[in-house]
C-alpha positions, -999 to 999 in steps of 0.1 A, spaced: 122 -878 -319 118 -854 -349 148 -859 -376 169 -826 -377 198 -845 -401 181 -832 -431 184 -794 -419 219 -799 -414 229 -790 -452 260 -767 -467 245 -731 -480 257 -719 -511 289 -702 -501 321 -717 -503 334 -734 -471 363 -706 -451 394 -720 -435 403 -708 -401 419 -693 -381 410 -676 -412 440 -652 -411 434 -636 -445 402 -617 -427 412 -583 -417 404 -576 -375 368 -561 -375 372 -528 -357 349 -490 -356 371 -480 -386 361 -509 -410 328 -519 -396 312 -502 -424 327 -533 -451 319 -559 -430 299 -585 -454 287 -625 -454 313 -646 -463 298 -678 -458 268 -698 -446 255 -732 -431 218 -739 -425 211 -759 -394 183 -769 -366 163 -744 -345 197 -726 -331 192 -715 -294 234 -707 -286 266 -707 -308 304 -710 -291 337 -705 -301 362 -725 -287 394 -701 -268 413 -708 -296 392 -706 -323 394 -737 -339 362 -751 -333 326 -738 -336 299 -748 -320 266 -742 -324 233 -759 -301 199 -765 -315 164 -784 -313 185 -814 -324 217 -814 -305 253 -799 -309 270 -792 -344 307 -788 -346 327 -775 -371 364 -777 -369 387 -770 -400 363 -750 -423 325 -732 -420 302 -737 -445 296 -775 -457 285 -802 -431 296 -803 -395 326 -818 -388 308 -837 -355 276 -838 -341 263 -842 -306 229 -860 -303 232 -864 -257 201 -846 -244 165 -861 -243 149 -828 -261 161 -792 -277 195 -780 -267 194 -742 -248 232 -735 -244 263 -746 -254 301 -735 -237 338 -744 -242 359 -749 -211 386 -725 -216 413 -753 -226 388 -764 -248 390 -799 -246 352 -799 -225 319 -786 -244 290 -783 -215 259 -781 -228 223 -773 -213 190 -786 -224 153 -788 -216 156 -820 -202 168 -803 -171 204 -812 -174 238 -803 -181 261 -826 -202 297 -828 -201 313 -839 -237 348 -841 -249 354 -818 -278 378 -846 -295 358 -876 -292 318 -859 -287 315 -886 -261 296 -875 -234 315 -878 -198 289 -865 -176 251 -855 -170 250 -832 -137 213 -832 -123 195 -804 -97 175 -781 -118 139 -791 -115 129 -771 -147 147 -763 -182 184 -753 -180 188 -722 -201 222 -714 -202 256 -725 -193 291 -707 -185 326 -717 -178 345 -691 -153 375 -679 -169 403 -699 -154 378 -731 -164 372 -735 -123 337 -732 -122 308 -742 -143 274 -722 -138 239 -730 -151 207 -717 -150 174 -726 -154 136 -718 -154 133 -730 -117 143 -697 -109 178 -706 -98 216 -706 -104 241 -736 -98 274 -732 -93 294 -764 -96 330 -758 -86 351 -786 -106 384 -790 -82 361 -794 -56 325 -815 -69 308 -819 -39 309 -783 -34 277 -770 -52 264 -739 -45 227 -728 -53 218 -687 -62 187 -675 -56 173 -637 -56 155 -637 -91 123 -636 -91 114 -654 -126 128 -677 -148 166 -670 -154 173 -668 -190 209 -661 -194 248 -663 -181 281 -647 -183 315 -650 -165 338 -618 -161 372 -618 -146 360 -625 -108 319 -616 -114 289 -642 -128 260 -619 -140 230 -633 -147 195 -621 -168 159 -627 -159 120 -626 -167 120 -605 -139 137 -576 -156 167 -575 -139 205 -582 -142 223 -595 -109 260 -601 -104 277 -623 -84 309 -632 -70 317 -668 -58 284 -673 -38 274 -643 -34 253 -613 -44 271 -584 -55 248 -562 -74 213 -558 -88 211 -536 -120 174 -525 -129 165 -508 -161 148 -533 -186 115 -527 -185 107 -565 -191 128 -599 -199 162 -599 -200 176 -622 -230 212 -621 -229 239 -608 -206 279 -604 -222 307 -593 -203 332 -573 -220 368 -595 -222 383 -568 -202 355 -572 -175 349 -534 -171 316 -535 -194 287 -557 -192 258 -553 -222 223 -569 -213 197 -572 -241 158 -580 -234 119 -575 -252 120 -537 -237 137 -528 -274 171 -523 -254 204 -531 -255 223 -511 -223 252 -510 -214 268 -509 -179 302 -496 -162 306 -530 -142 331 -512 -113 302 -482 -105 272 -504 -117 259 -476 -135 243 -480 -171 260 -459 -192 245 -462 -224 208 -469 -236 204 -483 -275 172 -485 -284 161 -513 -310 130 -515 -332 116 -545 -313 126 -573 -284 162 -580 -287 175 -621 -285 213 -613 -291 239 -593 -279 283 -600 -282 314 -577 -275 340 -579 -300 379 -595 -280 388 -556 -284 356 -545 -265 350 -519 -291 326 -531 -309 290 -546 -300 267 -566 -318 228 -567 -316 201 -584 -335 172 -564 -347 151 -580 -361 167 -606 -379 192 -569 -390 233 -581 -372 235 -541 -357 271 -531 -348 280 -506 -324 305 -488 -316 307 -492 -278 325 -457 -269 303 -431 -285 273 -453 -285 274 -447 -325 254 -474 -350 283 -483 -378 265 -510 -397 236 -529 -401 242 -566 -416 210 -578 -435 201 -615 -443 187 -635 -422 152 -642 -422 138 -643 -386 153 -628 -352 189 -636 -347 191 -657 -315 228 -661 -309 261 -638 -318 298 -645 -312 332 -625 -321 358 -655 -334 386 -651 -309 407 -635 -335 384 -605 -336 384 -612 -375 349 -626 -381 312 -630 -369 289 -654 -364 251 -654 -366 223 -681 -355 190 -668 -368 154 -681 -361 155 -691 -396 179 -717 -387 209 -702 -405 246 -694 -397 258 -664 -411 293 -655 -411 303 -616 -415 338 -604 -420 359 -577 -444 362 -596 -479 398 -597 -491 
């Protein structure tokens, strides 16, 4: 197995405390000062994850799992090395003491954050597992793969396992609501979901859906795919209501906690959005290569990057 240990080194900027309380909420008024605060280089990243409360961070890669708890910006705090091949997703339960992750070796891991000792392997997918989601409440875990299929593990219940199908191509990305799963495709579309069932089919990309992100609220879901788009849909009329066009095939989409405020990659450009009026507010340059992962600290005070030039970037208003 390729050693990834020696991509795992501090950038330049000085490691940030959290909950990093000193950073100002990141909202449509200030978007315009966000900045980089800090940065980490690290493997090929594929996913990065908050944990509920903010305390820990972690981010999946061709290597395994980095964790940082404490402070950003020097050497991960712990390290999981569990799959047999390149980590595709990484999730918190929402109690945070369980990371799940998803890899190509067609499994999905259970670890404990505390320890990083694995607890679990959960097997079915008979192809890559792309992504993985906790539901809200932490009762269900959901995965999905390039088999063309979702599983559903409910974890009060573990032999109950349900198995979605309807897509027609590899499924590429998850994301729990407040009572909906929606789920991205090759095929194009974005489906929704609630318990076992179908709900919903929304059709509009033109071509592979990357990522899916429910607003915290629930209300709005933002899909992101190679058609150039990010759009945005009313989730209770399943209507897109807004179209933003990109300059190429989009990897990365995230709702700020408030739901005002989207992020997009572009390019390798962090693109941030005002979600009401549709409005572009800032554009964050410095990474490299596409950005393949974005996520809102749970604070709504900072913002985290993975780029395809295996760098973490974190963007907030300097004090």
């Amino acid at each position: 197995m390729m050693d990834f240990s020696l991509w795992l080194q501090p950038a330049a900027q000085t490691a940030v405390e959290y909950p990093m309380s000193t950073h100002a909420p990141l909202t449509v008024d200030n978007a315009a000062q966000v900045t980089e605060i800090s940065g980490a280089r690290c493997g090929f990243i594929t996913e990065l994850a908050w944990s509920r409360d903010g305390l820990v961070l972690a981010v999946a890669h061709g290597g395994g799992v980095a964790m940082w708890e404490g402070a950003f910006g020097g050497p991960p705090t712990r390290t999981l090395d569990i799959h047999e091949g390149p980590v595709k997703a990484v999730a918190f339960s929402p109690d945070g003491y369980i990371v799940a992750t998803a890899g190509a070796d067609m499994t999905v891991r259970l670890s404990v954050v505390s320890s990083a000792q694995g607890v679990s392997v959960l097997r079915g997918h008979n192809d890559a597992v792309n992504d993985v989601a906790f539901s809200r409440d932490g009762s269900l875990l959901a995965s999905c793969s390039a088999d063309r299929t979702i599983r559903v593990l409910n974890l009060a219940q573990t032999a109950r396992r349900d198995i979605l199908t309807g897509h027609g191509d590899e499924v590429t990305a998850l994301d729990f609501g407040v009572d909906l799963l929606a789920s991205g495709s090759r095929d194009g579309s974005v489906r929704l979901w609630r318990g076992a069932q179908p709900v919903g089919v929304l059709n509009g990309h033109l071509d592979w859906v990357r990522e899916v992100a429910f607003s915290r609220d629930g209300q709005w879901l933002a899909s992101c795919g190679r058609d150039n788009t990010v759009r945005l849909w009313d989730v209770t009329s399943q209507q897109e209501r807004a179209l933003l066009p990109h300059d190429g095939d989009v990897r990365a989409v995230a709702f700020s906690p408030d739901g005002r405020l989207l992020a997009s990659d572009n390019h390798g450009v962090v693109m941030l959005w005002d979600v009401t009026s549709g409005a572009l507010l800032a554009r964050l340059e410095g990474h490299d290569k596409p950005v393949l992962s974005l996520a809102f600290h749970p604070a709504g005070n900072l913002l985290v990057s993975g780029a395809g030039d295996n760098t973490l970037k974190l963007w907030g208003v300097a004090v």
